[in-house]
N, C-alpha and C positions, 0 to 999 in steps of 0.2 A: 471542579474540573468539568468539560463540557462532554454528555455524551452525544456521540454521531448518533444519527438516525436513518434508514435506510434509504429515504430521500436526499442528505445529503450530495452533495457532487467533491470532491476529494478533488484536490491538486498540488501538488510541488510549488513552493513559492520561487519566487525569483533567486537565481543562483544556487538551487535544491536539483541535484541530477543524479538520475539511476546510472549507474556505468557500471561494464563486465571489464574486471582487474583481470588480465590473462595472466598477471604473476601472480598473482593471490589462486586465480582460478575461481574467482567466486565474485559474484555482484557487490557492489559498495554503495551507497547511499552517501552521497560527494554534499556537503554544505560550505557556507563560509565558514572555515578554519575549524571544518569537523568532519570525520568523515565514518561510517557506521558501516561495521560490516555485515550484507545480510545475505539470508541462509533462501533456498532456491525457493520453500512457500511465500517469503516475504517477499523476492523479486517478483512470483506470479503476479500477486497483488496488485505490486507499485506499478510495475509494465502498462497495467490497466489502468490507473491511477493521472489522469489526462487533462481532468476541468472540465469533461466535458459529459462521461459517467455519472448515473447515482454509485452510489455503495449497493444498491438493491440488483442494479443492472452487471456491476463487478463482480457479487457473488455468483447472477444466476449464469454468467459468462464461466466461473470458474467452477461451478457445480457442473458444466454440460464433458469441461475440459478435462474431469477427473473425475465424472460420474459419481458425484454425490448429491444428495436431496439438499438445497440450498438452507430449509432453514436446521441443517446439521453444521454448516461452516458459518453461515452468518454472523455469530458470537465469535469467533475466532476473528476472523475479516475486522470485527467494529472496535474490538478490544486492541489488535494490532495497530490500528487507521489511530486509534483514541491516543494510544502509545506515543504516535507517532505525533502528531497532533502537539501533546503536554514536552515535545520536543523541539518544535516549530520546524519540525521538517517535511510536513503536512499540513493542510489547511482548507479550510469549506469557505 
């Protein structure tokens, strides 16, 4: 399995979309013929998650947004992105 590094740049592949389910009332992570329901840490994440970010630059954006010292989330953030990744619902 590949691990991210905090150079990486993370992106949604082609037909991979964040969307807010007003029935559900919670974020989804939409793929072809999948769809993942995710909890409001993982939307922060993906929100950010553009192709155009590193992972380095995602966390220290979500460290200022919830005032924690980046390398206390970092591991959280790369294990999540990795997660996601071994899913192909992510991709560097």
């Amino acid at each position: 399995m590949m691990t991210l590094r905090a150079s990486d740049v993370p992106r949604l592949p082609r037909g991979v979309r964040l969307r807010f389910d007003a029935i559900r009332g919670a974020h989804v992570l939409l793929a072809p013929e999948r769809a993942f329901n995710v909890d409001a840490t993982a939307a922060a994440v993906l929100e950010l998650v553009d192709g155009q970010r590193t992972i380095a630059q995602i966390v220290d954006i979500l460290a200022g947004r919830f005032d924690e010292r980046p390398e206390v989330i970092t591991g959280d953030v790369v294990a999540m992105l990795n997660d996601l990744v071994s899913k192909r619902v992510v991709e560097t």
